[in-house]
C-alpha positions as CSV (number, residue, x, y, z in Angstrom):
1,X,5.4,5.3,7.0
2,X,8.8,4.3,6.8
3,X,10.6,4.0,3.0
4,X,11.2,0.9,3.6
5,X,7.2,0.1,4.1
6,X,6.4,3.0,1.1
7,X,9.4,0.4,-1.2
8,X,7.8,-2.6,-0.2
9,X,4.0,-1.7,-0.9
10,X,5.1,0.0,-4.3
11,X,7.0,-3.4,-5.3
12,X,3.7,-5.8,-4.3
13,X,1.4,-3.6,-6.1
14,X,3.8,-3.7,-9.3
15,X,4.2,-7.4,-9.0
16,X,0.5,-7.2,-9.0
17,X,-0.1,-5.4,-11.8
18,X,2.6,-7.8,-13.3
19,X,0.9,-11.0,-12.6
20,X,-3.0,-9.5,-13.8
21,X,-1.4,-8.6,-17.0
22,X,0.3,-11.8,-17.6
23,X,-3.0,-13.5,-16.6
24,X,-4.9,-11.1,-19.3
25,X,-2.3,-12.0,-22.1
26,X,-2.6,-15.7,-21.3
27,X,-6.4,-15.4,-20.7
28,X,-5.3,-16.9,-17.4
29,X,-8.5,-15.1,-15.4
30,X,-7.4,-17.0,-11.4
31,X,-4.0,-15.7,-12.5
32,X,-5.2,-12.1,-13.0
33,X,-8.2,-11.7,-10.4
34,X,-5.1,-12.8,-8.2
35,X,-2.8,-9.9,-9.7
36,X,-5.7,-7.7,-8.6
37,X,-5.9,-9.0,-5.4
38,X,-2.1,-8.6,-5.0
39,X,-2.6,-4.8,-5.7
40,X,-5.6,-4.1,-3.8
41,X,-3.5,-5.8,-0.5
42,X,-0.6,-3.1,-1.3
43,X,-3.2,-0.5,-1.5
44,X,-4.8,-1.5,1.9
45,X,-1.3,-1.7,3.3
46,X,-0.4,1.6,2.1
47,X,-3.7,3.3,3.7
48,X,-3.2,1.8,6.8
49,X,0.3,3.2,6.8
50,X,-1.0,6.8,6.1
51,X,-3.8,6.2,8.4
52,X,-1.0,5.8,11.2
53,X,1.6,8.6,10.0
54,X,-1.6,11.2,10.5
55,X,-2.8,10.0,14.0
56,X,1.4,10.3,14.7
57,X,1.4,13.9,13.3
58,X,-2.0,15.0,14.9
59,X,-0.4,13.8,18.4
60,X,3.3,15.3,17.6
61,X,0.9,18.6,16.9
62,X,-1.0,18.4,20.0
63,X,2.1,17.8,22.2
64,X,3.8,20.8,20.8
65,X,0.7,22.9,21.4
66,X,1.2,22.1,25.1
67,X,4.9,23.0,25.1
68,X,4.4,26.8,24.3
């Protein structure tokens, strides 16, 4: 995962959290199940991205097996 990817996901899930607390203090529940939302995408995102870096560093470790 690239910082860039790791900065983007950190800042969606914040403004997540963000938005489902403003919707708590307002009693604003589409506001807040929406804040949620916002944070569970990040999280999804950010799986995905780990997902990918470990398939890249199980291949990486298989090629360099070969070289030897």
């Amino acid at each position: 995962m690239s910082a860039g990817d790791k900065v983007q996901n950190a800042a969606e899930k914040a403004a997540g959290n963000v938005k489902e607390g403003v919707g708590k203090a307002t009693d604003n529940e589409e506001l807040e199940a929406e804040g949620k939302m916002d944070q569970a995408e990040a999280g999804a995102k950010q799986a995905g991205e780990n997902v990918k870096d470990a398939a890249k560093n199980a291949g990486d470790s298989l090629r360099d097996g070969f070289k030897d």
